[in-house]
NUTOR-662175 format. One record per atom (N, C-alpha, C): residue in one letter; y, x, z. Coordinates in steps of 0.05 Angstrom, whole numbers, plus 32768, in hexadecimal, padded with zeros to 4 digits. Each point is the difference from the previous one (the first is absolute). Layout:
<nodes>
AYXZ
...
</nodes>
This chain:
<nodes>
X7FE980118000
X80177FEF8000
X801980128000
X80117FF97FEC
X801780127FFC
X80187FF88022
X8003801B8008
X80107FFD8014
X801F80128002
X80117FF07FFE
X8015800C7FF7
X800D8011800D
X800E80167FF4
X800C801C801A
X80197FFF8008
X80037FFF8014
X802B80098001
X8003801D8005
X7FEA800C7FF4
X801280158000
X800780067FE0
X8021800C8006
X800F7FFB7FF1
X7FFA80207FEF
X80008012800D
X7FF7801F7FF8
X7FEA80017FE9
X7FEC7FF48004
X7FED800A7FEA
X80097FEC7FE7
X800C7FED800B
X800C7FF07FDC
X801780137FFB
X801080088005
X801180167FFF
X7FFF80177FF1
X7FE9800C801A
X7FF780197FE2
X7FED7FF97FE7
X7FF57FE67FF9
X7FF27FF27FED
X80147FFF7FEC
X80197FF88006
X80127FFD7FEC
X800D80157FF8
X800580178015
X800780157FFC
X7FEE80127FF1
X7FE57FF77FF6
X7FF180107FEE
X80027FF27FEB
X800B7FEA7FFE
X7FF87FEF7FEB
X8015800F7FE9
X801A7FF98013
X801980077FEB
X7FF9801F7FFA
X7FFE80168007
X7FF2801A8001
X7FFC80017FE5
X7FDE7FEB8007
X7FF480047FDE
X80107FEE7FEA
X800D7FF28007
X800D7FEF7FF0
X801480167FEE
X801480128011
X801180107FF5
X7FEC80197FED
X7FF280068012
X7FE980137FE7
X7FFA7FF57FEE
X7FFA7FE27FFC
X7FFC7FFC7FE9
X800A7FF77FEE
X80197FFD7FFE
X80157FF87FF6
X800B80197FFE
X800280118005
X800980297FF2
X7FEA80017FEF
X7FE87FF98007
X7FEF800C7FE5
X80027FED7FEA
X80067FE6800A
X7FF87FE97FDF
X80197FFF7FF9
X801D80068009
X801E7FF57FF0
X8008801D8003
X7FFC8017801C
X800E801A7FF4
X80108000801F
X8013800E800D
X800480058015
X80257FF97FFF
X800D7FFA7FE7
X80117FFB8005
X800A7FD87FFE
X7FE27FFE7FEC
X80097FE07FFC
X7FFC7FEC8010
X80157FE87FFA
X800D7FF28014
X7FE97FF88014
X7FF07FF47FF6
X7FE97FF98009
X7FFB80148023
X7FF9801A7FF4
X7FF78008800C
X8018800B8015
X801080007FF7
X801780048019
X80007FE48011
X7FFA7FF47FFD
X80077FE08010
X7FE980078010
X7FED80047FF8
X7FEB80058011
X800080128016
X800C80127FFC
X80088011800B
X801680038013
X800F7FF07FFD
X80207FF08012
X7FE77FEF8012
X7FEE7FE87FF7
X7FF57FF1801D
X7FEF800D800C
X7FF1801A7FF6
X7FEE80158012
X801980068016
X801A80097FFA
X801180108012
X80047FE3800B
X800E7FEC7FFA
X80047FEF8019
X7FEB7FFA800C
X7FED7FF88001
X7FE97FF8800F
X7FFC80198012
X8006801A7FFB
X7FF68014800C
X801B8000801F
X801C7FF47FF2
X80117FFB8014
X7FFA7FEF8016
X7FF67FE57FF1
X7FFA7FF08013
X7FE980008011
X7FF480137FFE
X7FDF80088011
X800A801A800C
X801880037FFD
X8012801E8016
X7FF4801B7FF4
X7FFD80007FE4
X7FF280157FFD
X801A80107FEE
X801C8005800C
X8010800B7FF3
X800580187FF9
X7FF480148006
X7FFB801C7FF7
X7FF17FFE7FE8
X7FED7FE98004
X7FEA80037FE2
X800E7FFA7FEA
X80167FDE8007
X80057FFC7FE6
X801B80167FFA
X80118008800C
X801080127FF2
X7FF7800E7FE1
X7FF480038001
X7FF680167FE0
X7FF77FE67FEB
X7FFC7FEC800F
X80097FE97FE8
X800C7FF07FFA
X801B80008017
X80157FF07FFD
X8018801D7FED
X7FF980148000
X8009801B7FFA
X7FF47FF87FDE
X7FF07FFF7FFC
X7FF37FFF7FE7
X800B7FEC7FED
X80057FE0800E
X80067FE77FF5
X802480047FFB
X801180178017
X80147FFB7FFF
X800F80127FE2
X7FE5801C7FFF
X7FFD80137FEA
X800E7FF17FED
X7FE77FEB7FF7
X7FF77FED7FEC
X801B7FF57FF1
X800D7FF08019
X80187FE67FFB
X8010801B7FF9
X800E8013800E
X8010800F7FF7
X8002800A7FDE
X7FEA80047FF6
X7FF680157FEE
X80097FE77FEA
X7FEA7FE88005
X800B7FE87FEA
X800D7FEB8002
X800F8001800D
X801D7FEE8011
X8018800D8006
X800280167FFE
X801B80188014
X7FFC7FF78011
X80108015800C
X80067FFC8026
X800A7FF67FFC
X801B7FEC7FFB
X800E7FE98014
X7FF67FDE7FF3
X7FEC80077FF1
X7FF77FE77FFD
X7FFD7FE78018
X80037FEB8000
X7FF47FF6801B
X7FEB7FFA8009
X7FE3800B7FE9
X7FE97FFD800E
X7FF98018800F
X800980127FE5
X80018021800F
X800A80048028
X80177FF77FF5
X801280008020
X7FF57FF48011
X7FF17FE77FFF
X7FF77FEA8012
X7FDF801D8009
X7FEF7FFD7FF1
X7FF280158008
X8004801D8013
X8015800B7FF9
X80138019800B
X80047FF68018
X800F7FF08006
X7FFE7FF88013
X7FF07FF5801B
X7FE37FF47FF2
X7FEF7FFF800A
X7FF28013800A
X8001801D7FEA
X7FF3801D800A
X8016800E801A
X80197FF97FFA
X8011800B801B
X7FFA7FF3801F
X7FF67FE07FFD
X7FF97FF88017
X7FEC80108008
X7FE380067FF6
X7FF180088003
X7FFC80178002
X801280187FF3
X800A801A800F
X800A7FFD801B
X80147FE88006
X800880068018
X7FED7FF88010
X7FEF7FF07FFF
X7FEC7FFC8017
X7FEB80188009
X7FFC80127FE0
X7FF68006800C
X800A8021800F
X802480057FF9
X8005800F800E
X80067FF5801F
X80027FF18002
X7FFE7FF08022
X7FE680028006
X7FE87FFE7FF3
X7FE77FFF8014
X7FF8802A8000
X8013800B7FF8
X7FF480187FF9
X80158010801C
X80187FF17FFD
X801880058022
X7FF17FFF8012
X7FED7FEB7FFF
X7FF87FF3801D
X7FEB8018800B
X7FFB7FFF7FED
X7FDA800D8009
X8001801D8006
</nodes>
């Protein structure tokens, strides 16, 4: 009889492998810069925010912000809206790096 879990952790990292392979496979079948696979790659990094894993996603909120810059300029407003998103997330994680 299926009995259901609250724990919230192993659906967590379930999804956090999911998107993983999702972004791998979307670099091998469209290529590492196309849209596709950058989107994929923007909800690996948020999901990785919202499960507090902010050291991990940096190198792919860094990657997505690459992206918008390269084919948008910098002061675009998706570009900027992203930029911005990577500066919150620098600062948090220069505050958890003060603390410790």
């Amino acid at each position: 009889m299926y009995k259901p879990s609250n724990d919230k952790s192993k659906a967590q990292a379930a999804l956090t492998q999911e998107l993983r392979n999702a972004a791998d496979t979307a670099e091998v079948d469209f290529g590492p810069e196309h849209p596709d696979t950058i989107g994929v790659v923007e909800k690996l990094a948020r999901h990785l925010l919202d499960v507090f894993e902010d050291a991990e996603a940096e190198p792919y909120f860094k990657r997505v912000c690459d992206h918008f810059e390269k084919t948008l300029g910098p002061t675009h407003p998706e570009t900027l809206a992203r930029l911005a998103r990577m500066a919150e997330l620098l600062t948090d994680l220069d505050d958890r790096n003060a603390d410790a």
